[in-house]
C-alpha positions in Angstrom: 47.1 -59.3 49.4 50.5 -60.9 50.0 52.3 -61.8 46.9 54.1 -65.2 47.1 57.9 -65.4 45.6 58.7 -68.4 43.8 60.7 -71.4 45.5 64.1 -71.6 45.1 65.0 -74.0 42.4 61.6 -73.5 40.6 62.3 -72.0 36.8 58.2 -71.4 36.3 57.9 -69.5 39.3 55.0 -71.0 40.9 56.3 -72.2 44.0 56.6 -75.4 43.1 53.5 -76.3 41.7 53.5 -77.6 38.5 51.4 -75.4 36.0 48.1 -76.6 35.3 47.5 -77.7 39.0 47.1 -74.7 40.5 42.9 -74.6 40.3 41.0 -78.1 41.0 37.7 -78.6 39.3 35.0 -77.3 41.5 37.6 -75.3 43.4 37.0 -71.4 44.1 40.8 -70.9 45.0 39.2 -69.1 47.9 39.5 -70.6 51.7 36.1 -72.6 51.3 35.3 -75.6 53.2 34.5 -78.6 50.1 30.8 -77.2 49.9 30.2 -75.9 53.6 28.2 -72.5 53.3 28.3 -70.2 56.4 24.4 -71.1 56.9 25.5 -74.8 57.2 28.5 -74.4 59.7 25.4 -71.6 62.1 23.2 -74.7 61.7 25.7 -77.4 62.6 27.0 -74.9 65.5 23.6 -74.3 66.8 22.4 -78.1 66.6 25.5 -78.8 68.7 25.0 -76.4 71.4 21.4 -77.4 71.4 22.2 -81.0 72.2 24.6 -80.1 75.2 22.1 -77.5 76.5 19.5 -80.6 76.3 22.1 -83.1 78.1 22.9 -80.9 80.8 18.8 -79.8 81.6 17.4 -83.2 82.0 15.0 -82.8 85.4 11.3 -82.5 84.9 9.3 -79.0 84.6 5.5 -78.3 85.3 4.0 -76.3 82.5 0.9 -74.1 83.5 -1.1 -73.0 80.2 -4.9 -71.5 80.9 -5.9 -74.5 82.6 -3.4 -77.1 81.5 -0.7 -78.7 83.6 1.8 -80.3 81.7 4.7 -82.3 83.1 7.6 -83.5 80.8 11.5 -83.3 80.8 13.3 -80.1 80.0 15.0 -81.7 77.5 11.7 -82.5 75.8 10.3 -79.4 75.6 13.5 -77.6 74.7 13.0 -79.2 71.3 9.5 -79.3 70.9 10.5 -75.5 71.3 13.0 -75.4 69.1 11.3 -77.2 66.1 8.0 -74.9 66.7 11.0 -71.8 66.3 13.0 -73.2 63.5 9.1 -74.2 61.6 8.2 -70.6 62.0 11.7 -69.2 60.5 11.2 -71.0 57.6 8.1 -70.2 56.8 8.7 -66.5 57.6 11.2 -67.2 54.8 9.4 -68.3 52.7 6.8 -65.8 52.8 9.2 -62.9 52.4 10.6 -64.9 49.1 7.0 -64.8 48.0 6.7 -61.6 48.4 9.9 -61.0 46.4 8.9 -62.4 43.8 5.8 -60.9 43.4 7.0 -57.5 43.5 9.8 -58.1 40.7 7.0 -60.2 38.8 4.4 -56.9 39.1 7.5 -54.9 38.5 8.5 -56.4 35.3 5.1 -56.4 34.3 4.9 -52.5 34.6 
């Protein structure tokens, strides 16, 4: 970690930051975003490139399921696909939170 020598001119040897200034309420001092967790900036990323990939595929598709025959817009199904994928995720998480919690619950019980 790089150590930061004071300003010249400045007697407190902060760099010129008055004392008392120096940590924000709700600050971390870290590099943080204002509240932006790594999860939020995948999700943002991934909703983003999910729009342009749904922009740039806009011509129709036939589906063939058993003996269905579906015809709708790329687009369309690229999110109906991507909300089945995302529904499933979370309730995979939840599921393994569940399971969590009922082993530290047995656990603690022991």
């Amino acid at each position: 970690m790089a150590q930061q020598s004071p300003l010249p001119g400045s007697a407190s040897g902060t760099g010129g930051v008055p004392q008392g200034t120096g940590n924000v309420a709700g600050s971390t001092g870290g590099s943080k975003a204002a509240g932006l967790s790594g999860g939020v900036i995948a999700t943002l990323a991934g909703g983003g490139l999910l729009v342009v990939f749904m922009v740039q595929n806009t011509e129709d598709v036939t589906l063939q399921f058993l003996f269905w025959s579906f015809t709708v817009p790329l687009w369309l199904f690229t999110l109906i696909v991507a909300i089945l994928g995302s529904i499933v995720w979370i309730g995979l998480g939840i599921l393994r939170r569940h399971r969590r919690r009922k082993a530290r619950r047995d656990a603690r019980d022991d």
